[in-house]
C-alpha positions as CSV (number, residue, x, y, z in Angstrom):
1,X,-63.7,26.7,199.4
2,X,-65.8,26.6,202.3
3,X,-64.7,25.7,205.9
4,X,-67.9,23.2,205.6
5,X,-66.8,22.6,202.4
6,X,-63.3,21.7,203.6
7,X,-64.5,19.7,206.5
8,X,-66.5,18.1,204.2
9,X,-63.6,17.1,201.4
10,X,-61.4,16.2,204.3
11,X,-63.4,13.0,204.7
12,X,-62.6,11.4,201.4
13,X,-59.4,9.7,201.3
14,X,-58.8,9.2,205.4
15,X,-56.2,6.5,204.8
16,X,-53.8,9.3,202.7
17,X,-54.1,12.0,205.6
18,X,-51.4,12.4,208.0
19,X,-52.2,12.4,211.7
20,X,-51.8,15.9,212.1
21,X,-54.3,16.4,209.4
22,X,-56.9,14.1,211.3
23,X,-56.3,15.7,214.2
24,X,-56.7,19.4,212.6
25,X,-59.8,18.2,210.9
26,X,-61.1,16.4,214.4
27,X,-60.6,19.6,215.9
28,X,-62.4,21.7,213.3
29,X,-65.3,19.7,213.3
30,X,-65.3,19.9,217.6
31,X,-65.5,23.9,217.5
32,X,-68.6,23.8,214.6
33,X,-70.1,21.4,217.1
34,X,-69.6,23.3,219.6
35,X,-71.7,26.5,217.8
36,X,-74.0,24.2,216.8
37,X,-74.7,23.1,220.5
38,X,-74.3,27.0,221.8
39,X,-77.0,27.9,218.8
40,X,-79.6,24.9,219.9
41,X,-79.2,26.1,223.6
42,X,-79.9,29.7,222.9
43,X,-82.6,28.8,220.4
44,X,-84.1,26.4,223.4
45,X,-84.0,29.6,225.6
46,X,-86.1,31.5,223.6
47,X,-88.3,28.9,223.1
48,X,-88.5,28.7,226.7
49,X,-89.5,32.3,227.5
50,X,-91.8,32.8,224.2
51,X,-93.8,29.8,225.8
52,X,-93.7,31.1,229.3
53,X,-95.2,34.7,228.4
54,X,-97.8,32.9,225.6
55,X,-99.1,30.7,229.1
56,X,-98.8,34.0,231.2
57,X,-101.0,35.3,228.6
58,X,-103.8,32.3,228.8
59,X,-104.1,32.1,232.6
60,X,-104.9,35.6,232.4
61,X,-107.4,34.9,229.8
62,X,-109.1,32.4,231.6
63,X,-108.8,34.2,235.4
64,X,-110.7,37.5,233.2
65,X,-113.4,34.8,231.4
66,X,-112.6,35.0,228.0
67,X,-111.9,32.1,226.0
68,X,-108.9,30.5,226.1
69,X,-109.6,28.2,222.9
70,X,-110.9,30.5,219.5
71,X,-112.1,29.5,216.4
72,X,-108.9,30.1,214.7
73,X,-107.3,27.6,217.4
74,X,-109.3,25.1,216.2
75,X,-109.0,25.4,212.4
76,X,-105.1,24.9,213.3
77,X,-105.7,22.1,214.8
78,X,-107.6,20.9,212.4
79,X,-104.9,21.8,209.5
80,X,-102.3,19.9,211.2
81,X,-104.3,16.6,212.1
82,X,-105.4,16.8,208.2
83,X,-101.8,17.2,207.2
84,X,-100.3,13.6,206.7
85,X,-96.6,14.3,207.9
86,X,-95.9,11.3,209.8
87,X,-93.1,12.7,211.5
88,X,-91.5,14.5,208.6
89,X,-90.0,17.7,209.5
90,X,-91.6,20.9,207.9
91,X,-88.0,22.1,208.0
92,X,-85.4,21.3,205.7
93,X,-82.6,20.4,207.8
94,X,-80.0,20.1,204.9
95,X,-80.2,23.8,204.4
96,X,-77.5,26.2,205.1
97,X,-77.2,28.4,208.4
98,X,-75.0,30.7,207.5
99,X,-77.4,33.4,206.5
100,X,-79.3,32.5,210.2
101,X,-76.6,32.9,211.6
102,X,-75.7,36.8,210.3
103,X,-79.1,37.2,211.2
104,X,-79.0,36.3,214.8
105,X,-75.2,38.3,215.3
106,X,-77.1,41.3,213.7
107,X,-80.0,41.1,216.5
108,X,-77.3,40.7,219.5
């Protein structure tokens, strides 16, 4: 059984847990928060600097005279106004990290 998995099961039957066991399982699920919080921050970062560089890369577009909209711009834009998400996330949240998460330690 998973650690998630564990976590998970630990929540069914609360009233036949000792306090040590609540406390163990409180304290489990306060270190995955906390990689889930260090994970959203460094995803943030590189958000930050992919998003920096890509407006870098437009001002100096538009200082040398090219276009800073293309065609291909606008049939994006076009694809997502069609799309009728309303709100709904393209990304299934449910699914599991773990393999994202070998990824990422593999890259460092």
């Amino acid at each position: 059984m998973s650690d998630k998995e564990a976590a998970d099961s630990g929540l069914v039957n609360l009233h036949e847990r000792s306090p040590e066991e609540l406390r163990a399982l409180l304290d489990d699920l306060y270190a995955e928060e906390q990689k889930v919080s260090y994970r959203r921050r460094v995803l943030h970062g590189k958000i930050d600097i992919l998003r920096a560089e890509l407006v870098r890369r437009l001002k100096e577009d538009r200082e040398a005279g090219k276009d800073v909209v293309s065609g291909g711009d606008i049939e994006r834009l076009i694809d997502i106004l069609a799309n009728d998400l309303h709100g709904v996330s393209r990304f299934d949240v449910t699914a599991d990290d773990d393999e994202d998460d070998e990824d990422d330690e593999s890259d460092e």
